[in-house]
C-alpha positions as CSV (number, residue, x, y, z in Angstrom):
1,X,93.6,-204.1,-45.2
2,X,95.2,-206.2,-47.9
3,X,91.3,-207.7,-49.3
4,X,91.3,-203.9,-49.8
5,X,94.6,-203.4,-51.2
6,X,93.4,-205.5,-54.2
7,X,90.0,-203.5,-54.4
8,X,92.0,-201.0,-54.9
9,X,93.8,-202.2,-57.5
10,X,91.0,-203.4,-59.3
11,X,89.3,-200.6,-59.2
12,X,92.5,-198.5,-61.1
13,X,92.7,-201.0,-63.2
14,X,89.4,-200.7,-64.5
15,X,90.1,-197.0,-65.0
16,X,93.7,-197.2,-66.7
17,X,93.6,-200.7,-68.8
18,X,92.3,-198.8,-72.0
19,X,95.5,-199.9,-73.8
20,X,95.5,-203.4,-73.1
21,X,91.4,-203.9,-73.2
22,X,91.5,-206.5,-75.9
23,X,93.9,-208.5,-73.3
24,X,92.8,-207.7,-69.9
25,X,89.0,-207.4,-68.9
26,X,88.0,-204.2,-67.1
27,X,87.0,-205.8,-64.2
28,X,90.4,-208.0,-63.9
29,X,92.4,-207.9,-60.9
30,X,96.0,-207.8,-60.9
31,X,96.8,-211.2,-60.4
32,X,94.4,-212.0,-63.2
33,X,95.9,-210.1,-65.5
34,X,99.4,-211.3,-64.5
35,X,98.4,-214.5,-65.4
36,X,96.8,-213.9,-68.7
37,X,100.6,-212.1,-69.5
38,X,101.7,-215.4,-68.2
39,X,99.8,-217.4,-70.7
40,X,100.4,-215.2,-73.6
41,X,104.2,-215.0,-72.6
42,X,104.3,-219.1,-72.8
43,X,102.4,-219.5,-75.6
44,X,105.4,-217.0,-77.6
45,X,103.1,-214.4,-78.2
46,X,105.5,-212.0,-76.6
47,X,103.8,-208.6,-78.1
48,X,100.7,-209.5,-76.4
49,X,102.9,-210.6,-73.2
50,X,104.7,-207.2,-72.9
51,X,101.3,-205.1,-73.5
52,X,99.8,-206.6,-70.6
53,X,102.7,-207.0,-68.1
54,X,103.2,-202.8,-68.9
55,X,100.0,-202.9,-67.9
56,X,100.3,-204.4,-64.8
57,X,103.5,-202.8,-63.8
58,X,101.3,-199.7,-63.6
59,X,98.6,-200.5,-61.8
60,X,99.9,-203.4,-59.6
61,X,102.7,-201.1,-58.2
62,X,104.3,-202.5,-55.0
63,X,102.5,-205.6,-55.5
64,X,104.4,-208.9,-55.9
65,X,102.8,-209.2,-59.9
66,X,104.2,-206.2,-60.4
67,X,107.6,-207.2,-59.5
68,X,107.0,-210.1,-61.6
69,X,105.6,-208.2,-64.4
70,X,108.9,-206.1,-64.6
71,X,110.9,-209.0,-65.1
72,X,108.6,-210.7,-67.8
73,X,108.1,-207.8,-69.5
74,X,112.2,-207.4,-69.7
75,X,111.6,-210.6,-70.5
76,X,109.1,-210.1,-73.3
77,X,111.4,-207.2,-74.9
78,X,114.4,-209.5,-75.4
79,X,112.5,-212.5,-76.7
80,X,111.0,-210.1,-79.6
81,X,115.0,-209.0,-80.3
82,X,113.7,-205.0,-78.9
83,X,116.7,-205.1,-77.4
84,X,116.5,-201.1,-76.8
85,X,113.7,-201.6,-74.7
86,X,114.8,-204.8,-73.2
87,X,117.7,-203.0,-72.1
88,X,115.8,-200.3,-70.7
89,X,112.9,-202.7,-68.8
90,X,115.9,-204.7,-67.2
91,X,117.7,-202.0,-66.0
92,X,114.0,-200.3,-64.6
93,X,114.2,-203.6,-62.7
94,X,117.2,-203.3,-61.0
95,X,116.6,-200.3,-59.5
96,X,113.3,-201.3,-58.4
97,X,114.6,-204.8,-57.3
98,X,118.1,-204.6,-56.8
99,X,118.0,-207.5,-53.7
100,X,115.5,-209.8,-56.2
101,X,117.2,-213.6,-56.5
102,X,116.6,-213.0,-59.9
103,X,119.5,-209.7,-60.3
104,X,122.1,-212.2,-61.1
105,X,120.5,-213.3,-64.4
106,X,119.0,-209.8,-64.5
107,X,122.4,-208.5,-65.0
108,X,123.6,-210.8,-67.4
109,X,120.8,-210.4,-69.8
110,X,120.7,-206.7,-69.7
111,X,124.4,-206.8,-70.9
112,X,123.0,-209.4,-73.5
113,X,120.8,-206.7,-74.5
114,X,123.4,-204.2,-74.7
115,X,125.4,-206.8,-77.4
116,X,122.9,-206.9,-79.4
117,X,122.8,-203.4,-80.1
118,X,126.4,-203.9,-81.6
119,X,125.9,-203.0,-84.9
120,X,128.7,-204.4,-88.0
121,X,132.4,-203.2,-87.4
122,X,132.1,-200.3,-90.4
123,X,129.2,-198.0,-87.9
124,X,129.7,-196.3,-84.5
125,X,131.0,-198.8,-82.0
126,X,129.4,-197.0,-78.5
127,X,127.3,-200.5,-78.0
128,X,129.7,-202.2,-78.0
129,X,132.2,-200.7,-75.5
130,X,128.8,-200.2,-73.7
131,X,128.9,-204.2,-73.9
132,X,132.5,-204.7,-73.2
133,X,132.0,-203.3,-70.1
134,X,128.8,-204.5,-69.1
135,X,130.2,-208.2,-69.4
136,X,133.4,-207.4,-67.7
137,X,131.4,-205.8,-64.9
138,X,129.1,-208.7,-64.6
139,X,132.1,-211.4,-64.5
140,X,133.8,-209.1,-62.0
141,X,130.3,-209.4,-60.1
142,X,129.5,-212.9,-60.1
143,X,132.7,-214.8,-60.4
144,X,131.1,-218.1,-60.5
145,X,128.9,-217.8,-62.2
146,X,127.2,-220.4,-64.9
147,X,127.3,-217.1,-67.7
148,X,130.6,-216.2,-66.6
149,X,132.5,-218.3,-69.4
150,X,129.7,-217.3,-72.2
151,X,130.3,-213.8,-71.2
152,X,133.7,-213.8,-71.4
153,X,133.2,-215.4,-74.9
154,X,131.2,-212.5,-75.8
155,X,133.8,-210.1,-74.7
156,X,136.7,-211.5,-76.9
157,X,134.2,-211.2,-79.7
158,X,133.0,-207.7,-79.2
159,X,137.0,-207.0,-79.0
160,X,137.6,-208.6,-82.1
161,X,134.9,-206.3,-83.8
162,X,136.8,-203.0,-82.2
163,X,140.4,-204.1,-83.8
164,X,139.0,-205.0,-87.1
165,X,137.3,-201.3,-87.0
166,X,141.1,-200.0,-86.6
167,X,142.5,-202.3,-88.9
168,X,140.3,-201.3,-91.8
169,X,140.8,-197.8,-91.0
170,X,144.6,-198.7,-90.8
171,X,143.6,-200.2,-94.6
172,X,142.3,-197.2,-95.9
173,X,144.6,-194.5,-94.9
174,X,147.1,-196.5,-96.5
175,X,145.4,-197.0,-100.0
176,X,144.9,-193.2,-100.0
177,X,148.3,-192.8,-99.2
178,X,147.9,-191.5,-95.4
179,X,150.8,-193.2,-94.2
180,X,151.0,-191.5,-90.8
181,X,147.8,-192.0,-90.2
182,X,147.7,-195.4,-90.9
183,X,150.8,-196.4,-88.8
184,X,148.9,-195.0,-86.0
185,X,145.7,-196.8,-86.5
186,X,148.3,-200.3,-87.0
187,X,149.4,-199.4,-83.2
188,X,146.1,-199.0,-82.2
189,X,145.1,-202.7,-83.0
190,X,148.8,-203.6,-81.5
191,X,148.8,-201.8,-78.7
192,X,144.7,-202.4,-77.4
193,X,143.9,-205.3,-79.2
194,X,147.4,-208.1,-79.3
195,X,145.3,-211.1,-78.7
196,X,143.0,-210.5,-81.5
197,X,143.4,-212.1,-85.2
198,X,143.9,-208.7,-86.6
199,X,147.2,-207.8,-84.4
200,X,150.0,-209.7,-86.2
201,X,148.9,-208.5,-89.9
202,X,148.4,-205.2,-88.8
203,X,152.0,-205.3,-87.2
204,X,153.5,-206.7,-90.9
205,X,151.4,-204.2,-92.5
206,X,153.0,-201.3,-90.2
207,X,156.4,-202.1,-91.0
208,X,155.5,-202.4,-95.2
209,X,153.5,-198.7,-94.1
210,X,156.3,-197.1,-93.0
211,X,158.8,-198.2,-96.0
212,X,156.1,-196.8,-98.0
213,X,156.4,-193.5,-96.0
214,X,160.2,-193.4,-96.2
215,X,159.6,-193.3,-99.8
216,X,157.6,-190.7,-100.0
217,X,159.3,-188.5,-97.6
218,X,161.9,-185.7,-98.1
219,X,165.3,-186.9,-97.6
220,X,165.9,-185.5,-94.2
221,X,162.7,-187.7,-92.8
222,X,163.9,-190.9,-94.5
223,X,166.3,-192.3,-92.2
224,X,163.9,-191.9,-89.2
225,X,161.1,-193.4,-91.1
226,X,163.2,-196.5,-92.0
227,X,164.4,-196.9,-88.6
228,X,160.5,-196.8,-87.3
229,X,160.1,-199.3,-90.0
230,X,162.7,-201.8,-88.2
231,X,161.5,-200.9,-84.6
232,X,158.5,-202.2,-86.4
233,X,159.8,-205.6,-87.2
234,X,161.8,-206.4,-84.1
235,X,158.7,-206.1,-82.1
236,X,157.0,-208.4,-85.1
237,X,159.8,-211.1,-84.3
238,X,159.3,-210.6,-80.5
239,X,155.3,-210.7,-80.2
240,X,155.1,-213.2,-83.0
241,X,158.1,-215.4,-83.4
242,X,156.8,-218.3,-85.0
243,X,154.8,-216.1,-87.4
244,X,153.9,-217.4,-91.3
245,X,155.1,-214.4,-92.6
246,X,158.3,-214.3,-90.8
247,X,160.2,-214.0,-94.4
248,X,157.8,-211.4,-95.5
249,X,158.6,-209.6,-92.5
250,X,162.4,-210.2,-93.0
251,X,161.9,-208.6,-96.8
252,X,160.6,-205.3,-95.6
253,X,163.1,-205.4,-92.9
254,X,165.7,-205.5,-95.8
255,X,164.2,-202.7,-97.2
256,X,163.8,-200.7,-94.6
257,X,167.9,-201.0,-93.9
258,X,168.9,-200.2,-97.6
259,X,167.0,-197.5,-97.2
260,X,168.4,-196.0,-94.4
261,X,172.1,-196.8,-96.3
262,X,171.1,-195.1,-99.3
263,X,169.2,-192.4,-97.2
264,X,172.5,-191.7,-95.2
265,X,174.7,-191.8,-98.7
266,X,172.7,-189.4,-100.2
267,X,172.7,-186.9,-97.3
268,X,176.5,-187.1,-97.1
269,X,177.1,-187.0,-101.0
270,X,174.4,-183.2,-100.3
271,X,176.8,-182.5,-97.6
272,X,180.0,-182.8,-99.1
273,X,178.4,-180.6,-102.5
274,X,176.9,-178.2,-100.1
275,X,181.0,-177.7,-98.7
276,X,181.8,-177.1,-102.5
């Protein structure tokens, strides 16, 4: 039954290896063909490598070089950076192979995949939350295992990328004068991101922001502006005590509470001329 299993197969594969006929003989079998993917794979010709191994994930279904095939031509994908279709050939063999002794790494290189699609902080950033969680899934997974550290590397990076995106926003809604909006994008990097490098200048930034926006506020808004402008600073001091730009901090804080004096004088002084 098995002798013709492989008949089979060789017989469909004569019939269905148009695409790959420059690689793989029409009269291969299976396991020939794996092994010529093999030798093209080794020999870094990885193109050649993935057209053959497709091929023989077709026609070898259910067969053990097909199993095989799926992985290398995963395999294949990454090692040309197609990380798209990596991503989409590892995940194929998870569903196919979900109990393979191979899943562990299977996992971790399909989230690889996925962090390569990260594009530069300024573009859409689904990748890499895709990424985020992909990593933190797999370390939740496989607690010990040898990635684990490199993927928790990966994860602090990815998270460094995603404050710096709200940072710069924070950036330009203030040089265009956007001062609400730009407090809220400072307490997005506070508030989701406080271990990165961007969460201690975007908190100095966020008290200097709302000064600005006391400023440029009617009179009745000031005071409360100011005052989110201290609220500022005392969580500055209290996440980041030993801060560089404590004094620069302490300057804006100084602001922020003459403000709110001459804020308060010049609402009593309308006050009293309003009673007049």
């Amino acid at each position: 039954m098995k002798k013709n299993s492989y008949l089979f197969l060789t017989v469909i594969l004569l019939f269905t290896a148009c695409k790959s006929s420059r690689l793989v003989n029409p009269g291969d079998t299976v396991q020939e063909a794996y092994q010529k993917g093999i030798t093209k794979f080794e020999e870094g010709s990885y193109g050649d490598a993935a057209e053959i191994f497709e091929t023989v994930t077709r026609v070898g279904r259910g067969s053990e070089y097909a199993q095989e095939a799926q992985y290398y031509l995963a395999e294949s994908y990454f090692n040309q950076e197609r990380y798209i279709l990596a991503e989409a050939e590892y995940n194929r063999f998870i569903t196919f192979y979900p109990r393979d002794s191979k899943r562990q790494e299977v996992d971790y290189k399909k989230a690889l995949s996925i962090y390569h699609q990260s594009p530069r902080y300024r573009l859409d950033q689904s990748a890499t939350r895709r990424a985020i969680e992909e990593f933190q899934l797999f370390n939740s997974r496989y607690p010990d295992s040898r990635f684990v550290t490199e993927s928790a590397g990966k994860i602090n990076e990815l998270r460094e990328k995603l404050a710096r995106k709200y940072y710069e926003s924070a950036q330009f809604y203030s040089r265009t004068d956007q001062y609400k909006a730009a407090t809220i994008y400072y307490d997005l990097v506070i508030d989701r991101y406080p271990e990165s490098k961007w969460a201690e200048t975007a908190l100095l930034n966020q008290i200097d922001t709302y000064n600005e926006y006391a400023v440029n506020s009617i009179l009745n808004k000031q005071v409360e502006r100011y005052n989110l402008a201290i609220s500022s600073y005392e969580k500055f001091i209290q996440l980041f005590p030993q801060s560089n730009a404590r004094s620069e901090a302490e300057t804006f804080r100084d602001e922020a509470e003459q403000g709110v004096k001459d804020a308060q004088e010049q609402l009593r002084q309308r006050e009293t001329n309003q009673g007049n």
